[in-house]
Backbone atoms as SQL, in Angstrom:
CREATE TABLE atoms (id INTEGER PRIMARY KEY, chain TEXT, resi INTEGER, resn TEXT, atom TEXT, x REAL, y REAL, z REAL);
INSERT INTO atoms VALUES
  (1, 'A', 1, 'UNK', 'N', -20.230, 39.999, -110.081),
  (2, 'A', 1, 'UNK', 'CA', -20.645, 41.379, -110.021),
  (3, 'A', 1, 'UNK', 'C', -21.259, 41.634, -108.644),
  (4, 'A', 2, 'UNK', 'N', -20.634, 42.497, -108.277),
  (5, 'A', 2, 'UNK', 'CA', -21.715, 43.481, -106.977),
  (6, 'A', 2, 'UNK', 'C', -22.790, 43.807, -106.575),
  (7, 'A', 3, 'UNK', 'N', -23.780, 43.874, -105.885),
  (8, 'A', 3, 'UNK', 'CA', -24.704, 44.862, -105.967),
  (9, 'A', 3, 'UNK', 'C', -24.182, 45.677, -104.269),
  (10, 'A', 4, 'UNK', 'N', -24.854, 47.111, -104.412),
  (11, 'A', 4, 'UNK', 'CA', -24.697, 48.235, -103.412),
  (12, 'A', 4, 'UNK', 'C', -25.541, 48.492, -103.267),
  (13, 'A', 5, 'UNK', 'N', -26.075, 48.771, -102.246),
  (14, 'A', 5, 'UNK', 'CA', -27.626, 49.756, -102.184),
  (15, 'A', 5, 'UNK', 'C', -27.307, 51.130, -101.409),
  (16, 'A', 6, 'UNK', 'N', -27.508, 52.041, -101.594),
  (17, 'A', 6, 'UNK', 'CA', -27.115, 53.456, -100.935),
  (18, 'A', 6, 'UNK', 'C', -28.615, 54.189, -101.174),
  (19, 'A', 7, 'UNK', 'N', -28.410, 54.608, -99.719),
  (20, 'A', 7, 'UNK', 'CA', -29.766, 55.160, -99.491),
  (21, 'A', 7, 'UNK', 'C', -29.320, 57.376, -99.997),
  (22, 'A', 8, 'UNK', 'N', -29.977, 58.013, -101.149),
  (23, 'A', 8, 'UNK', 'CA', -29.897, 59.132, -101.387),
  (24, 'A', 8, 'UNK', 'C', -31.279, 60.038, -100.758),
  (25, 'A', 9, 'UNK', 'N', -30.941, 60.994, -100.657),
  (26, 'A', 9, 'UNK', 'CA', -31.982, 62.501, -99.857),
  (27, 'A', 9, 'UNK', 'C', -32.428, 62.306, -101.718),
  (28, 'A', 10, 'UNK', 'N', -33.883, 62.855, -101.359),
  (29, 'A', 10, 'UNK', 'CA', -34.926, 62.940, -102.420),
  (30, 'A', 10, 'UNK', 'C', -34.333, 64.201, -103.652),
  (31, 'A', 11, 'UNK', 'N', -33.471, 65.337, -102.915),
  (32, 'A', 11, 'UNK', 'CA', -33.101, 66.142, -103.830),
  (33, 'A', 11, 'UNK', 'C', -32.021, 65.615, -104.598),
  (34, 'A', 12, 'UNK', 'N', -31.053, 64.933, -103.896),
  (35, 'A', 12, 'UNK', 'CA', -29.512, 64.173, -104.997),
  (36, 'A', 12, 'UNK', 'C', -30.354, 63.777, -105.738),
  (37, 'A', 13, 'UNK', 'N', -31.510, 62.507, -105.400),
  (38, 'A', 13, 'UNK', 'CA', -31.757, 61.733, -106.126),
  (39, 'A', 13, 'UNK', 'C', -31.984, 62.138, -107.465),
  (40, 'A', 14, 'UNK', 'N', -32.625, 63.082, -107.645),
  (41, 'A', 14, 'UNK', 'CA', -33.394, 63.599, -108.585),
  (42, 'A', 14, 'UNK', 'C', -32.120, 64.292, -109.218),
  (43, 'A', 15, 'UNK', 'N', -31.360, 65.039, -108.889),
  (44, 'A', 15, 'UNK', 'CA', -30.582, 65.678, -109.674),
  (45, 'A', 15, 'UNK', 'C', -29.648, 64.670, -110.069),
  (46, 'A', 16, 'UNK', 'N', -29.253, 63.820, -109.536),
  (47, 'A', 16, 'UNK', 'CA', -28.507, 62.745, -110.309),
  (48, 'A', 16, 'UNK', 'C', -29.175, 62.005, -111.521),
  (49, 'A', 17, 'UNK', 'N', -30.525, 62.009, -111.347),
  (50, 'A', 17, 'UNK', 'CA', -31.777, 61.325, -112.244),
  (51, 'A', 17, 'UNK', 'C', -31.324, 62.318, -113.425),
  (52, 'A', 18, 'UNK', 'N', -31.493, 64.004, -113.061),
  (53, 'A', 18, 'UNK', 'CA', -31.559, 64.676, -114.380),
  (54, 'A', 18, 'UNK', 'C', -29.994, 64.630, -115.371),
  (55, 'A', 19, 'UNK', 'N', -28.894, 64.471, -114.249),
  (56, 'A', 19, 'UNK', 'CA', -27.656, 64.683, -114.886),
  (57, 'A', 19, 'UNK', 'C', -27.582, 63.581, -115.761),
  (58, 'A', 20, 'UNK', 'N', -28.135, 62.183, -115.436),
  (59, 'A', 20, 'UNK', 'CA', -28.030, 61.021, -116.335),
  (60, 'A', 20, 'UNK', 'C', -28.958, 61.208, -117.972),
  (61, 'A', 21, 'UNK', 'N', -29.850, 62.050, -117.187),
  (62, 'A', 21, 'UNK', 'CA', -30.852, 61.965, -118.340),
  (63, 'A', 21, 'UNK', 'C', -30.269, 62.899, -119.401),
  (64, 'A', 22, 'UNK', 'N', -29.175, 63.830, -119.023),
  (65, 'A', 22, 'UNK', 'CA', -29.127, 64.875, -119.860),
  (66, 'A', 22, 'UNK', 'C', -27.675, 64.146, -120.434),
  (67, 'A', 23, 'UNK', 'N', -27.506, 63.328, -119.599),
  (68, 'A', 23, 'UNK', 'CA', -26.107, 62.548, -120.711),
  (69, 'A', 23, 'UNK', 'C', -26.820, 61.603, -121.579),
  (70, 'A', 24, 'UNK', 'N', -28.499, 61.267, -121.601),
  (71, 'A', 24, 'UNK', 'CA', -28.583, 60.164, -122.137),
  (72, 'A', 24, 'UNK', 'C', -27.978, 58.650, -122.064),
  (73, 'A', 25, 'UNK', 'N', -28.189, 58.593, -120.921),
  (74, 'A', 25, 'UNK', 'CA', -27.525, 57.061, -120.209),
  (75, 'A', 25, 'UNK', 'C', -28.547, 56.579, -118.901),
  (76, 'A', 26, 'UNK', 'N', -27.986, 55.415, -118.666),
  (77, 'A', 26, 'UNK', 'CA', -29.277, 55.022, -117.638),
  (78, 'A', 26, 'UNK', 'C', -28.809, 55.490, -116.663),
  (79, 'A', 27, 'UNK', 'N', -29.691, 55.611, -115.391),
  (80, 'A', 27, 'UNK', 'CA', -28.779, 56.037, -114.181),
  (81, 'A', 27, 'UNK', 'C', -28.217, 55.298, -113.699),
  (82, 'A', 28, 'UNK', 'N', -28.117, 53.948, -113.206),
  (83, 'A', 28, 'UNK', 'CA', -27.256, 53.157, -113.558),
  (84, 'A', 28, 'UNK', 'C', -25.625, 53.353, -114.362),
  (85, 'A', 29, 'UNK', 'N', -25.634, 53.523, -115.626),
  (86, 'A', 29, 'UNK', 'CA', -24.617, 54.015, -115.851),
  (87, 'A', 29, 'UNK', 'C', -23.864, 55.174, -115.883),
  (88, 'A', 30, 'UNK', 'N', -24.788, 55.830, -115.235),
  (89, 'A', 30, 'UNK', 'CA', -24.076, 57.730, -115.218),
  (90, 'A', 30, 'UNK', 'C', -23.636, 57.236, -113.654),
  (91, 'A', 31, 'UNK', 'N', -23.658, 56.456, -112.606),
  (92, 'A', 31, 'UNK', 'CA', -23.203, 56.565, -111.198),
  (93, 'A', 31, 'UNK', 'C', -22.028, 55.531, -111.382),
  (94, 'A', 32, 'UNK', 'N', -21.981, 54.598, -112.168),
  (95, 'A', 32, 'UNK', 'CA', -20.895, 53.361, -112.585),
  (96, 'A', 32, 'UNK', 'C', -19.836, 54.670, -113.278),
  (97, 'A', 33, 'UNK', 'N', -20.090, 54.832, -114.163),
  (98, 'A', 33, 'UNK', 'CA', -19.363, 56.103, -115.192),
  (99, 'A', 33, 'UNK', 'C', -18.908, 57.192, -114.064),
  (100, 'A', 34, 'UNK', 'N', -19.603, 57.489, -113.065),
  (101, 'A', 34, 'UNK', 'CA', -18.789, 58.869, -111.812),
  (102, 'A', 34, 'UNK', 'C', -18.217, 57.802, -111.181),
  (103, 'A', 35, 'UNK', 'N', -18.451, 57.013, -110.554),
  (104, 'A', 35, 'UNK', 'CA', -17.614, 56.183, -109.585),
  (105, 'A', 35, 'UNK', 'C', -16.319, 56.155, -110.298),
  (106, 'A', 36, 'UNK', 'N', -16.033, 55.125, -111.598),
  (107, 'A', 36, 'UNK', 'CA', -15.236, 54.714, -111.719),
  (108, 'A', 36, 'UNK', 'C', -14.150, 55.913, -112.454),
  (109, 'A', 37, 'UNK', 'N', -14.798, 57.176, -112.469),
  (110, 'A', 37, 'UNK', 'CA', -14.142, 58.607, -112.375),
  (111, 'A', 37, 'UNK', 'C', -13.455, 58.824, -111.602),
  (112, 'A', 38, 'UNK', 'N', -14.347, 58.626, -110.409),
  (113, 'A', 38, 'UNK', 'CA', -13.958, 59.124, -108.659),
  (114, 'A', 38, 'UNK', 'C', -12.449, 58.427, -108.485),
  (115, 'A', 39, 'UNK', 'N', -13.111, 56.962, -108.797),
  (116, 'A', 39, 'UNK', 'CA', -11.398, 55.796, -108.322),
  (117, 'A', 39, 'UNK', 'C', -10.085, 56.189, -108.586),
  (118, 'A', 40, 'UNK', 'N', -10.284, 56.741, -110.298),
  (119, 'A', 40, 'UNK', 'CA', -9.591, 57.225, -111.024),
  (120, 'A', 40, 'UNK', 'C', -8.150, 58.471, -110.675),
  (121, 'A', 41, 'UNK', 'N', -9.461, 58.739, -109.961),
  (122, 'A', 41, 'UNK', 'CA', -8.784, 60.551, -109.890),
  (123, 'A', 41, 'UNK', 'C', -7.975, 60.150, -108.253),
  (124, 'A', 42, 'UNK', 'N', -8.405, 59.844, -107.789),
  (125, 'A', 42, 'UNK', 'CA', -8.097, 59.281, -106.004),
  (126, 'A', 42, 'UNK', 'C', -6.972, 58.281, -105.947),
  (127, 'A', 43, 'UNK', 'N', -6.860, 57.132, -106.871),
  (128, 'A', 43, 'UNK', 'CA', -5.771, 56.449, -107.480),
  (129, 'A', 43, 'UNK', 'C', -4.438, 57.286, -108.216),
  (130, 'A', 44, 'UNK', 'N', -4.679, 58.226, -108.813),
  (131, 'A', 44, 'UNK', 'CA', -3.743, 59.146, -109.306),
  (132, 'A', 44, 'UNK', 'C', -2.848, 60.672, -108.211),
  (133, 'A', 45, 'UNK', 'N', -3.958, 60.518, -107.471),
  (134, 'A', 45, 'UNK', 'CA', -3.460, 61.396, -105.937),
  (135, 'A', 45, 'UNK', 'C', -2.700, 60.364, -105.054),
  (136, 'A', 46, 'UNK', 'N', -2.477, 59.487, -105.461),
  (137, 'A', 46, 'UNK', 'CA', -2.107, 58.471, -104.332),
  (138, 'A', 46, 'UNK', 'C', -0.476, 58.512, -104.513),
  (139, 'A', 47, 'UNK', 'N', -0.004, 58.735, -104.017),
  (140, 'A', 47, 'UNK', 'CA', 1.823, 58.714, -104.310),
  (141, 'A', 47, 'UNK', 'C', 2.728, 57.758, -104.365),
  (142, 'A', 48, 'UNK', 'N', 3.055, 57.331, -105.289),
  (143, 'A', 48, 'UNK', 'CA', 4.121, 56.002, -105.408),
  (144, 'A', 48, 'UNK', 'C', 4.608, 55.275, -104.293),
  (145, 'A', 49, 'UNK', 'N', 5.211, 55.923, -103.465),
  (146, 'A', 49, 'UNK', 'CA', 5.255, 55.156, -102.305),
  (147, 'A', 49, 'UNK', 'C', 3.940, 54.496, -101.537),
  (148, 'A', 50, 'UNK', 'N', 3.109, 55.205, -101.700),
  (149, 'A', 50, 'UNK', 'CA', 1.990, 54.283, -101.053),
  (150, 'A', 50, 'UNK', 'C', 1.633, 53.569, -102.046),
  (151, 'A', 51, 'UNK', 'N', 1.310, 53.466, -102.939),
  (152, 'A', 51, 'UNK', 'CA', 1.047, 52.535, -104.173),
  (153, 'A', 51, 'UNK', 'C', 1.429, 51.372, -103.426),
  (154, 'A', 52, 'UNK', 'N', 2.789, 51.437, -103.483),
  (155, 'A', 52, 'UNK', 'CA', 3.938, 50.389, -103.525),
  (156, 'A', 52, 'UNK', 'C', 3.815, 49.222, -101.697),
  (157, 'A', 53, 'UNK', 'N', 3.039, 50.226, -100.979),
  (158, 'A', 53, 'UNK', 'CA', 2.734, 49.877, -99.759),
  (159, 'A', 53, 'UNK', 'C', 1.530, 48.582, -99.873),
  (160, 'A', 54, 'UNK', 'N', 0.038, 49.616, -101.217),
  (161, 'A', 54, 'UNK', 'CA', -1.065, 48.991, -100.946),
  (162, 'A', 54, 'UNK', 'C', -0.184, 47.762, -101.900),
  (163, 'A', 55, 'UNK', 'N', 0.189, 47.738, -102.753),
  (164, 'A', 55, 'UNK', 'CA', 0.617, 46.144, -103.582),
  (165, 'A', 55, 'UNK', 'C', 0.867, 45.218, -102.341),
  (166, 'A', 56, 'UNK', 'N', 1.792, 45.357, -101.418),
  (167, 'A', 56, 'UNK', 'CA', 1.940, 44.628, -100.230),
  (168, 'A', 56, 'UNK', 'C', 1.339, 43.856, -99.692),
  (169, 'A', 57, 'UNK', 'N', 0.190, 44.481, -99.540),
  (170, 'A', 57, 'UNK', 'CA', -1.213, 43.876, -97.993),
  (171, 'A', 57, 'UNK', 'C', -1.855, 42.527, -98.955);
């Protein structure tokens, strides 16, 4: 497993604090849970041919 450290401005912080809290999850898992959203959606914009490029490297 990983660790990341990312430095956030005092206002994200907090509003990311409340969005977790209002899902009822740790924050921890409300930024694991958007990330692996983010990958998701960015992996699916990616067009077969490049797919087929990144398998390559």
């Amino acid at each position: 497993m990983a660790r990341i450290n990312v430095d956030l401005d005092d206002e994200l912080h907090r509003k990311v604090k409340a969005a977790a809290a209002l899902q009822g999850v740790t924050l921890k898992d409300f930024v694991v849970t958007t990330l692996q959203g983010a990958v998701e959606e960015v992996s699916h914009q990616v067009r077969p041919s490049e797919q087929a490029k990144g398998r390559r490297s």
